[in-house]
Structures are given as structure tokens and as C-alpha cells.
N, C-alpha and C positions, 0 to 999 in steps of 0.2 A: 504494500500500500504506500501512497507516497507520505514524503515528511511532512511533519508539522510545516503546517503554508503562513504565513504572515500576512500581513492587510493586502488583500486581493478584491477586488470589488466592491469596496467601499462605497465609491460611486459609479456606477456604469460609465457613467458618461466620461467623467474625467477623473482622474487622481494620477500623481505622479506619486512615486515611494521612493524615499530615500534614493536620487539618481546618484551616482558616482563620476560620474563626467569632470575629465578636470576645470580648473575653475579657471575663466578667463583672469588677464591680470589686465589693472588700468595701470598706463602708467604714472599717473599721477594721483590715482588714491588708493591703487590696491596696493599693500606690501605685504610680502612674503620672507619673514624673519629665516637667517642661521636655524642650525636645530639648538638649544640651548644646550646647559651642562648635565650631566644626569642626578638627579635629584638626590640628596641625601636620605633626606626623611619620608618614611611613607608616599612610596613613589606613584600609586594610584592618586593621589589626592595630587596629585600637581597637577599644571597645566599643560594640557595638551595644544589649544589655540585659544587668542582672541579673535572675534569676531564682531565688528563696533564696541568694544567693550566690555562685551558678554562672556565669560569661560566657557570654556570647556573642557571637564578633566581629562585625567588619562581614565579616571575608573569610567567614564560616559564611553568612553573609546574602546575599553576592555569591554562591557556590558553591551556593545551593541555588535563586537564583532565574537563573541560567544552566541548574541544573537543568528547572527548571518550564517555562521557557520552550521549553525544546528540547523534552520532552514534550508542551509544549501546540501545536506547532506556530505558536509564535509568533516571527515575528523580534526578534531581541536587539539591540534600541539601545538607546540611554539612557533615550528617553521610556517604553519599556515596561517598563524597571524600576524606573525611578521609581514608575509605574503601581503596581507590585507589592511595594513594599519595605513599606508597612503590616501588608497581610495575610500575606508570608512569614512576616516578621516574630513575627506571631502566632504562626502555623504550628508555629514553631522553639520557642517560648513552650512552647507545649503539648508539643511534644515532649520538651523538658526534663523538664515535668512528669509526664510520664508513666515517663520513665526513673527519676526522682528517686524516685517512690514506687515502680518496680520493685525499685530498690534497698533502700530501706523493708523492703518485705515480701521480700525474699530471693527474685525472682521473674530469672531471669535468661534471657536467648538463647544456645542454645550453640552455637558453632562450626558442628554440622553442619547445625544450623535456618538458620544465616545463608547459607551455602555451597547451598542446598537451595533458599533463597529466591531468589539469585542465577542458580542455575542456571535456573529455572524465567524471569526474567528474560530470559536469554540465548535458551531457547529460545523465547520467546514472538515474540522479534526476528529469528529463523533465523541466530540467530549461532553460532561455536561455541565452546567451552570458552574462555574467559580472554579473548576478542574486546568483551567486554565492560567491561573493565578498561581496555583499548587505545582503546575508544571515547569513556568518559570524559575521560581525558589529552586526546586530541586537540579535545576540546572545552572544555578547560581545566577539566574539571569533578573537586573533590578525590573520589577516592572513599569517603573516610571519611563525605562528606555523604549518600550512597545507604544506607553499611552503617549511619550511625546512624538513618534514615528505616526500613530494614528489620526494627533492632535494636527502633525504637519499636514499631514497628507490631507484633510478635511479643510482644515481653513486657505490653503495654497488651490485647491478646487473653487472655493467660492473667490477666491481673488481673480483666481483668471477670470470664472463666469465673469464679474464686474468689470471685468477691463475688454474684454470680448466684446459686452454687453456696449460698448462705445463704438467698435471698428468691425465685429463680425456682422455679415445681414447674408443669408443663405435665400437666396431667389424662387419663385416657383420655375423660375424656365431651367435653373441648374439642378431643382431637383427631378424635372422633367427629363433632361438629358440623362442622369444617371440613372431611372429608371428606363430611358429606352436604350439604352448600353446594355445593360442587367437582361431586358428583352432578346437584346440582339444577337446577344451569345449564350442563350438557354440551350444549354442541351451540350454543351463543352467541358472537357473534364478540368474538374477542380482539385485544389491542393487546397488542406488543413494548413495553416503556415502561423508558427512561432517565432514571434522575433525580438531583437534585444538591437536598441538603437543605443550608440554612444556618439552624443553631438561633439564637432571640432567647433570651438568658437572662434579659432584665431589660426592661419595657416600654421604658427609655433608650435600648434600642440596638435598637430597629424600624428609628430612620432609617436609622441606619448600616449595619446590616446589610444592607435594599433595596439601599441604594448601591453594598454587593459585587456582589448578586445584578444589577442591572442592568447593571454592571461587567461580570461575566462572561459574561453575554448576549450585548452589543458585540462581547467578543472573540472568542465561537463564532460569530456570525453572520460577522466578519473572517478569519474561516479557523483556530480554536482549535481540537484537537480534544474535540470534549464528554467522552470519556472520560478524557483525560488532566486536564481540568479536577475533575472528577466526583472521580479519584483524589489531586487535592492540596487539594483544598475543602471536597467535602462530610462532612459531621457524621453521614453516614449508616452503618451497616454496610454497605450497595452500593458504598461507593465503592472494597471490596476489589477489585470486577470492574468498572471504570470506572460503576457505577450502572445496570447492567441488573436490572431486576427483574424481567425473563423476560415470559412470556407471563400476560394480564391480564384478567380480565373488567371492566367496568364497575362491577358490586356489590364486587369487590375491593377500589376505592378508594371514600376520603374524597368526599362529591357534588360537594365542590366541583372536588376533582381528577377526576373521570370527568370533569363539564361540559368541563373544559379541554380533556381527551385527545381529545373527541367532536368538536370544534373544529379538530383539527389532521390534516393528511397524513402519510403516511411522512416523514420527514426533516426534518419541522418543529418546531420550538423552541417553546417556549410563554414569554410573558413570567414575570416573576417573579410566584408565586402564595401570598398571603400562608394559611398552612393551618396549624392545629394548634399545635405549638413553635416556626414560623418560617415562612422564602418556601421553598417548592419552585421547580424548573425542573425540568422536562420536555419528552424529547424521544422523539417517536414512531418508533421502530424498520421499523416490519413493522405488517400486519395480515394477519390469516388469519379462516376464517369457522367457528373452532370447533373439535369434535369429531366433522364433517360426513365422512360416507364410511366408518363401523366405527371410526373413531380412526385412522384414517391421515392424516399430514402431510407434505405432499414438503419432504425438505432440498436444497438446492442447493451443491454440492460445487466449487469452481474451483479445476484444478491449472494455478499457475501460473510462470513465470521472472519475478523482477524483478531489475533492473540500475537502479544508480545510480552518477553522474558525481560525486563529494562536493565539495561546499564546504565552503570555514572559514565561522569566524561573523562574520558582517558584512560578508560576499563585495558585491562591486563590481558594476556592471553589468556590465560587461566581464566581468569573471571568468563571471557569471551565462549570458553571451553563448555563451563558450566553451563549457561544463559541456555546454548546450542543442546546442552544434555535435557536441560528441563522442556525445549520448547519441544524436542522430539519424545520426551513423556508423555506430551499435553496430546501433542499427535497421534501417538500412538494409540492413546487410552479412549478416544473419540471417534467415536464410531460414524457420527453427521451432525449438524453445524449447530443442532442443541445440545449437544456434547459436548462439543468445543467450548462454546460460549458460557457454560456452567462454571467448565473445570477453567475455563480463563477468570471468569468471573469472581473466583475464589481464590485464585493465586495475583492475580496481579488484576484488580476489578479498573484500575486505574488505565489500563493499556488493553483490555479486553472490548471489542465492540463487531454489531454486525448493521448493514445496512446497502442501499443500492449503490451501484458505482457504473456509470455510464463510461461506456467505454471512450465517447471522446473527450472525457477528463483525466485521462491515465495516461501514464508512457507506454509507447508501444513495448518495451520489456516487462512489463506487466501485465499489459494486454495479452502478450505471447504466453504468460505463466497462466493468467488464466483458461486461456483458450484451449490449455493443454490439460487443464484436469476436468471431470466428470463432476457431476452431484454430488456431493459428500464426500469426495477426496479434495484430500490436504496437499498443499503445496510442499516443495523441502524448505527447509529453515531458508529464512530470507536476513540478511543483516544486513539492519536502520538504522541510522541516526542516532535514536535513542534505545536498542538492543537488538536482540534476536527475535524474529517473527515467524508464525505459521498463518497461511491465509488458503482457509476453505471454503469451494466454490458450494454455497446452497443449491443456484437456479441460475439459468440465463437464458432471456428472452430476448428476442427480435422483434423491436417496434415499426410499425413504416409511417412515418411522418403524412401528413394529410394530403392527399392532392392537391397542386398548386403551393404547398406551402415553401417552397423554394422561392420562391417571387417574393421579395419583403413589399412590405406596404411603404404609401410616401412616406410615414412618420417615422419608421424603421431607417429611410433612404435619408431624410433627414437630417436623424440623430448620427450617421456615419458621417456624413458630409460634416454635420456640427465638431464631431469629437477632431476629422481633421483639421478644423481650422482654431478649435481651441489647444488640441497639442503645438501648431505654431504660435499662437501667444502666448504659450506656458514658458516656450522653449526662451521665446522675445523677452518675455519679464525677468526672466533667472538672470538673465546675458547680464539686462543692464544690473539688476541688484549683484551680483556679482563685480561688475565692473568700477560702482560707486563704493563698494565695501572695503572696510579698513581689516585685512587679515594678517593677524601675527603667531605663525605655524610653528609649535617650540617642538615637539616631540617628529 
């Protein structure tokens, strides 16, 4: 099952998360200090950057890349946050500034937007009420670093809407044209496509910027997962929904991004693709052959139990050894998926859970684990993030989508149209606050 996912769909329409992109420099108001001394006393508690003013520790910098890491499905040692302390770093930058001008303009997240966000969290993970608080702690991770990642990403959505709200005006005749587009190539095969945008502000930072992007390559192909990467990196409006940009024609994209897509299988990655404001990466989801059969699509529906044996972070072999002994008891002793769920439910009720999972929100290596077991068999042991896992397939059904419902409606045609032209004023507002910001980067 995939990892714990972080703020993902907050807002349909828009949210940026924590992008990573490096940060323009003005030359006359941005500075970027030496790295200072290294601290004598209690080195979390120092400073990491100023950012107009404002700190930011090193422990805000440790808590959010314990964060990242546990989403990305990446093991937590030293070498891999090291790896990571630049672009968190960033990350936190931006975040600052985004809050700082929320405040600005009297733009705030209230209480029940945050508890709302959170929720949607918990359920996304098949946790229940406050399990998510519990899961933090146990992973050493502060929750204040979540709720201010949620709180950015909430109030940086309504500041673009307002600033949008001045210069965007979406037509009926453009959204006529893209409905007779959408017409005009009904029935042509489409690609599922994921992707992770990292903006160049300034021709200076092509080099560097690649260097994320081949960076983050490394670690999807080392077992990251692309969405959770997608959701702490990309500069995209996609990266609300880990970077799915749904179902795709060919004429849809950029030439140089179809060549790629056309180039790649389900589950393949595309190197970094230097396009437009920056590199793309793309990753190929699914392909289907259209609007072939009246506009019916089968969905593929998996109800299923998973159990996991949890580890701490930076479990042992041994520890690792054991996890793998218990989870193949749990297997063993289970005969079908009320079986499992008892005996998970009793030894670890915290990491035990069963429910649907549509296969186009899964990775295709998952996909393939499913589609290889029957009714009541269990998977082999799987290791996550946070332990050892078994996952048994209850039921799997084949839905077909309604006639016609491949044709989105204007208001659908709309809101895509809207979120492009808000992802470029997201991208416009960062640049300049970015540009006018005083940054003093110690660590």
C-alpha cells in the first residue's frame, strides 16, 4: 500500500506544497549569507535562516525533513538528509514567505480549514480520528511542522485566487475551443501522466536546478515514492494531488513532452526534460485506447486488508528480521481478509486496516502485486516506510464508467483552463516575493 501521503488535495483547484525550487536572488535585496560556525550549544535550537526577520531553526529543518523523508518512502540516515537539507531548506524559505504576505494582506486559515485538511489526511491513510497526531510523535515528527505546511498551502491558495481575481478572465469562446479540441480527438489513445515541475527563475540556476531534478530521479528510481516527491517539490499546481494530470492526449502537451510520454511504458520515469519555465519529470501512469466503445472505461476497484508489523526509524537488521517473522505469522495464521484484519487488529490495531483502492491511485508495482493474487490470498511481506507489510486481496471488480462520461462538461473544461492560468500567477507571485526578500542562509 503506498506511504503515508501529506497535504494532497486540499484544494482541487489550487495549492502549491512546500515547492523546492531554488530561490531567485535580487540583486539588490536578496542576500545569501557564508554558512556560519557550527554551533556550540544545542545545535537544533540554532539558526538555520533569516527570512525578513523571521527564524528558522535547525530543529524546523530536522522536523520537516524527517517529514519528507517518511512520505517519500525514503530511509532516514544521515547521508539522506544531508542529501536534503538545501532544498528543505528552500522549501521552509518559501513557506515563510508565503505566510508573511498572508499576513500582509489579512489573508488567514481558520481553524476549521486546518482540522478539515487534517482530516482528509487521516482519511486518505485509513487512519482514524487523532491517529494521526499519534503517528507523528512516534516518529519524532513536531506537528506544528504539518499544520504550518497545511496552514501555507491554504492561505498561498486564496492569495493567488485574489490576485488572479484582478488579471485572470477565462472566455466562453476559449472555453469553446477547448471543448471542440477534447471533441476533435475523441477516440485517440490517452496516457495517465505524472509530473513534477521544477521552475528556472533566472538562466543562473538551469545548472542547479537539473541537479534537483536528476536528484530526485535517483531517488524515485531507489524506491521514492513519485507522489510524495511530486507533493514536497514540484512548483506545479499538481502537486496538490501528488502530480496526476489525469488522463492525456498527445496534442494536450508541449511536442517536446508528448515525444517523451510516447517513449515511455506504464511505470516508467522519464529523465529530467528541460520544457518551457524549467525540467519536467514524468511519469507514465496507465494507458487506455480513448473514447473507444460509446465512452465506456472499465475502473478496476480492489477491496482490500493490509497489516503492518511497524518499525522505528532506523530499525536494525534484526529488528527488520523480526517485523518480516511476525508479519509472515499474521499471514500464515489467516485464512481470508476477516482473518487478517482481527489478528492485525490485535497486534498492531494502529497499522491494521481494510478498504477500497482504485487502481488508478496506486503505482503500477502495486497494481502488478495485486493483480497477481486471488481472493483471500496474501501478498509476501512488503517493506514501508514505516515497517513490514502483508496486503490481502478480499474482491476486485470492474466498473465501466457511464456513456459519454469521457466528454467533461464546460464547468469541468473551465476549472482546467482556471487551475492553468492560476498555476502561472502562483508561479509570478513566489518570483517576485522571492526577489524583494531579505535571506540570510546560516546552516
Amino acid at each position: 500500500m503506498p506511504a503515508l501521503r501529506f497535504p494532497s488535495a486540499l484544494l482541487l483547484t489550487f495549492a502549491i506544497l512546500c515547492s523546492a525550487v531554488p530561490m531567485a536572488r535580487s540583486a539588490h535585496r536578496t542576500a545569501v549569507q557564508p554558512p556560519a560556525a557550527a554551533p556550540q550549544e544545542v545545535p537544533e535550537m540554532s539558526i538555520a535562516a533569516v527570512v525578513n526577520d523571521e527564524v528558522i531553526s535547525v530543529y524546523d529543518l530536522q522536523s520537516r525533513e524527517r517529514m519528507v523523508l517518511m512520505s517519500s518512502n525514503v530511509p532516514d540516515t544521515p547521508d539522506a538528509r544531508k542529501k536534503l537539507d538545501t532544498e528543505v531548506l528552500r522549501s521552509l524559505v518559501d513557506e515563510r514567505l508565503e505566510l508573511q504576505e498572508a499576513k500582509k494582506q489579512n489573508v488567514v486559515a481558520t481553524d476549521d480549514e486546518i482540522n478539515s485538511a487534517l482530516a482528509k489526511i487521516e482519511k486518505q491513510n485509513n487512519m482514524q480520528p487523532g491517529q494521526l497526531s499519534e503517528f507523528l510523535k512516534s516518529h519524532g515528527i513536531d506537528r506544528n511542522s504539518l499544520i504550518n505546511q497545511v496552514k501555507a498551502s491554504i492561505v498561498w491558495a486564496k492569495l493567488v485566487r485574489r490576485k488572479a481575481a484582478e488579471t485572470v478572465e477565462i472566455s466562453d469562446d476559449e472555453v469553446d475551443a477547448a471543448i471542440k479540441r477534447i471533441k476533435d480527438h475523441a477516440g485517440e489513445p490517452q496516457s495517465r501522466i505524472a509530473e513534477i515541475f521544477l521552475a528556472v527563475d533566472n538562466p543562473t540556476q538551469d545548472a542547479e536546478v537539473r541537479a534537483l531534478a536528476e536528484k530526485l530521479t535517483e531517488e524515485m528510481r531507489q524506491g521514492a515514492r513519485f507522489s510524495a516527491i511530486a507533493q514536497q517539490y514540484s512548483q506545479s499546481a499538481t502537486a496538490a494531488v501528488g502530480g496526476d494530470l489525469g488522463w492525456l492526449r498527445s496534442d494536450q502537451l508541449p511536442p517536446d513532452l508528448a515525444t517523451a510520454v510516447a517513449g515511455l511504458k506504464p511505470g516508467e520515469l522519464s529523465p529530467p526534460i528541460r520544457s518551457g519555465g524549467g525540467y519536467y519529470l514524468l511519469l507514465v501512469l496507465d494507458r487506455r485506447n480513448g473514447d473507444v466503445g460509446g465512452g465506456q472505461q472499465a475502473d478496476t476497484i480492489y477491496d482490500v486488508v493490509q497489516v503492518v508489523a511497524p518499525l522505528p526509524p532506523n530499525a536494525n537488521d534484526a529488528m527488520k528480521r523480526a517485523a518480516a517473522a511476525e508479519v509472515m505469522g499474521m499471514r500464515q495464521a489467516a485464512k481470508n481478509c476477516a482473518d487478517l484484519l482481527k489478528i492485525g487488529k490485535e497486534k498492531a490495531p494502529q497499522f491494521a486496516s481494510e478498504g477500497n483502492v482504485d487502481a488508478n491511485n496506486i503505482t503500477p508495482q502495486m497494481r502488478q502485486i495485486l493483480d497477481k493474487l486471488s481472493p483471500n490470498q496474501a501478498s509476501e511481506p512488503i517493506l514501508q516506510r514505516n515497517g513490514i507489510g502483508v496486503i490481502m486481496l478480499c474482491s476486485k471488480q470492474t466498473q465501466q464508467a457511464q456513456k459519454g462520461s469521457s466528454t467533461p462538461t464546460r464547468d469541468e473544461v473551465f476549472d482546467s483552463l482556471l487551475r492553468e492560468k492560476l498555476d502561472t500567477v502562483s508561479r509570478q507571485y513566489l518570483r517576485d516575493l522571492r526577489r524583494a526578500a531579505f535571506v540570510d542562509v546560516r546552516v
